[in-house]
C-alpha positions as CSV (number, residue, x, y, z in Angstrom):
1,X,38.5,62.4,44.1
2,X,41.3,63.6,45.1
3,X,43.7,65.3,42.8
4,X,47.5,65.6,44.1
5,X,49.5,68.4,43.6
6,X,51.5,66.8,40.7
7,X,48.8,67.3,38.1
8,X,47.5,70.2,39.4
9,X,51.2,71.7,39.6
10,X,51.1,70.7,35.9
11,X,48.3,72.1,34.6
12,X,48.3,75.2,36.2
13,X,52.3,75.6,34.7
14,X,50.9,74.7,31.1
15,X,48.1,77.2,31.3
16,X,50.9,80.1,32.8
17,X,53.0,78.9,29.6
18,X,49.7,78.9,27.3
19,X,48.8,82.3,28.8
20,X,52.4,84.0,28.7
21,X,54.0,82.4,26.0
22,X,53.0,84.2,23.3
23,X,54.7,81.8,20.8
24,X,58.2,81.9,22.4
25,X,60.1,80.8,25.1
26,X,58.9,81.5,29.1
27,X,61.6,80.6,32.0
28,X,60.6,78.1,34.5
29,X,61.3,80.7,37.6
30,X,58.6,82.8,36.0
31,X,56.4,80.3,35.9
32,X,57.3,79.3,39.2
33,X,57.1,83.0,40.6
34,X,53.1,83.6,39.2
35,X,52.1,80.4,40.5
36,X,53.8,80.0,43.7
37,X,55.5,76.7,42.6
38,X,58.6,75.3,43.3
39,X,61.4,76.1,40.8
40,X,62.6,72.1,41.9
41,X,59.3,70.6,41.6
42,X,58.5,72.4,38.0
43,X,62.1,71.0,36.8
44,X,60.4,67.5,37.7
45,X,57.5,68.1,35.7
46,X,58.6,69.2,32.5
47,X,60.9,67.2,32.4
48,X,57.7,64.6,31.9
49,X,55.9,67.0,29.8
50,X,58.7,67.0,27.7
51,X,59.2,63.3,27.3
52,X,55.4,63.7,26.2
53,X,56.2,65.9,23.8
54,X,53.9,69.2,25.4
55,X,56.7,71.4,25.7
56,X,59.8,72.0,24.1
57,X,62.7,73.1,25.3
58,X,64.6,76.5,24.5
59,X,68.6,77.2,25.5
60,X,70.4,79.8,25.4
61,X,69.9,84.0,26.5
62,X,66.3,83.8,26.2
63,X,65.7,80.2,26.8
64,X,62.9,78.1,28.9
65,X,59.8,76.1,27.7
66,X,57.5,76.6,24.9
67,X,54.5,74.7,24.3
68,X,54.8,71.6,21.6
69,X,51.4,72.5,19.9
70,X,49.2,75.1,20.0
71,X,47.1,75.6,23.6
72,X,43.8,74.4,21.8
73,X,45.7,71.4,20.7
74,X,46.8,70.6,24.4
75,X,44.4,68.9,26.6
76,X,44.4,68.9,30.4
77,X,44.2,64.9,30.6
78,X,47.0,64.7,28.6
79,X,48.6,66.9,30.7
80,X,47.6,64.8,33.9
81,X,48.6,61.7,31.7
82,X,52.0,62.9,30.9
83,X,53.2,63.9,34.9
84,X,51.6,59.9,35.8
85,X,48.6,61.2,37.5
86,X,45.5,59.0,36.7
87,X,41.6,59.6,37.6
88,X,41.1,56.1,39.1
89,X,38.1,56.1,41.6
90,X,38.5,52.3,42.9
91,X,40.5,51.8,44.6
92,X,41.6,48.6,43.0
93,X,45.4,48.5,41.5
94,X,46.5,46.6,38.0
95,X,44.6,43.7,37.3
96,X,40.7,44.9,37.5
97,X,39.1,41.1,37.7
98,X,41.1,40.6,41.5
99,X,38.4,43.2,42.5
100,X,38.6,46.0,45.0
101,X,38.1,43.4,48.2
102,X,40.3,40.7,47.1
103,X,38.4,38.4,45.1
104,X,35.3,40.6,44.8
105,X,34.5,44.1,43.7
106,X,33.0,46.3,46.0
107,X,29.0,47.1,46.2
108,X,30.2,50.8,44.6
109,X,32.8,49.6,41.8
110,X,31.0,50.4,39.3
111,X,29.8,53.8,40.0
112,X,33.2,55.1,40.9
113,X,34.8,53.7,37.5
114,X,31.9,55.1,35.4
115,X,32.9,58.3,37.6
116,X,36.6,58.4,36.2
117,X,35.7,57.6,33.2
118,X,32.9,60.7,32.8
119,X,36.0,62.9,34.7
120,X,38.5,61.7,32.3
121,X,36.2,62.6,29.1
122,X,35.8,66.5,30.8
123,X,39.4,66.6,31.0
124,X,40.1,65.1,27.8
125,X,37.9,68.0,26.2
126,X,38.8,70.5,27.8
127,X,42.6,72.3,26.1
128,X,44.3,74.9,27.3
129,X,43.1,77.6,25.6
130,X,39.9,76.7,26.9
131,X,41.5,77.3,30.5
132,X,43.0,80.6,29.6
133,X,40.3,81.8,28.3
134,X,37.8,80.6,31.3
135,X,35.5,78.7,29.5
136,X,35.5,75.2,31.8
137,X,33.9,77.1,34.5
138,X,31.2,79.4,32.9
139,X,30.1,77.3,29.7
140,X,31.1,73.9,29.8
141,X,30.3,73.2,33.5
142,X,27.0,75.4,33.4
143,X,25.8,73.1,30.6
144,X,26.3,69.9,32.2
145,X,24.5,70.9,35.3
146,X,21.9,72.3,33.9
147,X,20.9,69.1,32.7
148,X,21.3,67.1,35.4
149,X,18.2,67.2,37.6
150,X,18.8,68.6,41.0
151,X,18.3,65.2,43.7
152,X,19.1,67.7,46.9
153,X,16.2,69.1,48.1
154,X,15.6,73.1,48.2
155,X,16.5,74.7,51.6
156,X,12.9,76.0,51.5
157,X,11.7,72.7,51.7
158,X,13.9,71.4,54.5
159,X,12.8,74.4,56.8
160,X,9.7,74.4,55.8
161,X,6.8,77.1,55.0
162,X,8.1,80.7,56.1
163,X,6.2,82.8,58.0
C-alpha cells in the first residue's frame, strides 16, 4: 500500500496538535515548523479536518487549531477519512461488481480487499493518544505479530549448517 502524503501530512499534524495542545489553541506555522510541513498544504488539511469536525478553530491573539474531542476520542482512520484518503488495495474504482479487469476480478481481489479492510480496522483502533504516547509500535503491533506464524524461513536455514 501506498500511503500519500495527504493522510500522512494529516496525521502527523493531529498528533503535533494532540501532543502540544495541551487543551488550547496551537498555530498552524508551529505545527508546520516541528513537522517540516507546508504552512499551504496544512491550511488545506484542516480546512477538511474541520469540516469533519476534528479540530476547531481558534481567532484572535492566541488563535489556531484545537482538537474537537479529546486525543483518545480521535482515531487515525478518521483522520485519513476526513482529508479523502482511503485504504483501497484493488485497484478497482466505484462500482465493485465491474471487477478489477473489466468484467472480471482479478486472481488476487480478494486478498487485497480483506487487506484494507484488516488495515482499516488497525487504523480505526488506533487514537491519537495512542500515537503520542507510542503504543502502535511497541504493544499493538508486537501483539499481532506475535501471533502470526513466521512463513519466511530463518537465515540459518537458507545458508545452511555453520561451521
Amino acid at each position: 500500500m501506498e500511503l500519500n502524503t495527504r493522510g500522512r501530512y494529516a496525521v502527523m499534524a493531529m498528533a503535533d496538535l494532540a501532543k502540544h495542545g495541551n487543551g488550547g489553541s496551537v498555530p498552524l506555522s508551529a505545527i508546520a515548523q516541528r513537522q517540516h510541513i507546508s504552512l499551504d498544504y496544512l491550511e488545506q488539511l484542516f480546512l477538511k479536518l474541520r469540516r469533519a469536525g476534528l479540530v476547531e478553530s481558534v481567532r484572535g491573539r492566541h488563535g489556531g487549531y484545537k482538537l474537537g474531542r479529546s486525543p483518545g476520542e480521535i482515531f487515525v482512520a478518521e483522520v485519513m477519512t476526513a482529508v479523502e484518503e482511503g485504504t483501497r488495495m484493488t485497484r478497482c474504482f466505484g462500482d465493485q461488481s465491474a471487477g478489477c479487469l473489466g468484467e472480471s476480478r482479478c486472481l488476487t481481489h480478494d486478498l487485497w480487499t480483506a487487506l484494507g479492510e484488516q488495515i482499516e480496522s488497525f487504523l480505526g483502533g488506533i487514537s491519537l493518544k495512542d500515537v503520542i504516547e507510542g503504543l502502535p509500535g511497541s504493544t499493538r503491533v508486537a501483539g499481532v505479530a506475535q501471533r502470526a506464524p513466521s512463513v519466511m524461513p530463518s537465515v540459518a536455514t537458507l545458508e545452511g549448517p555453520t561451521q
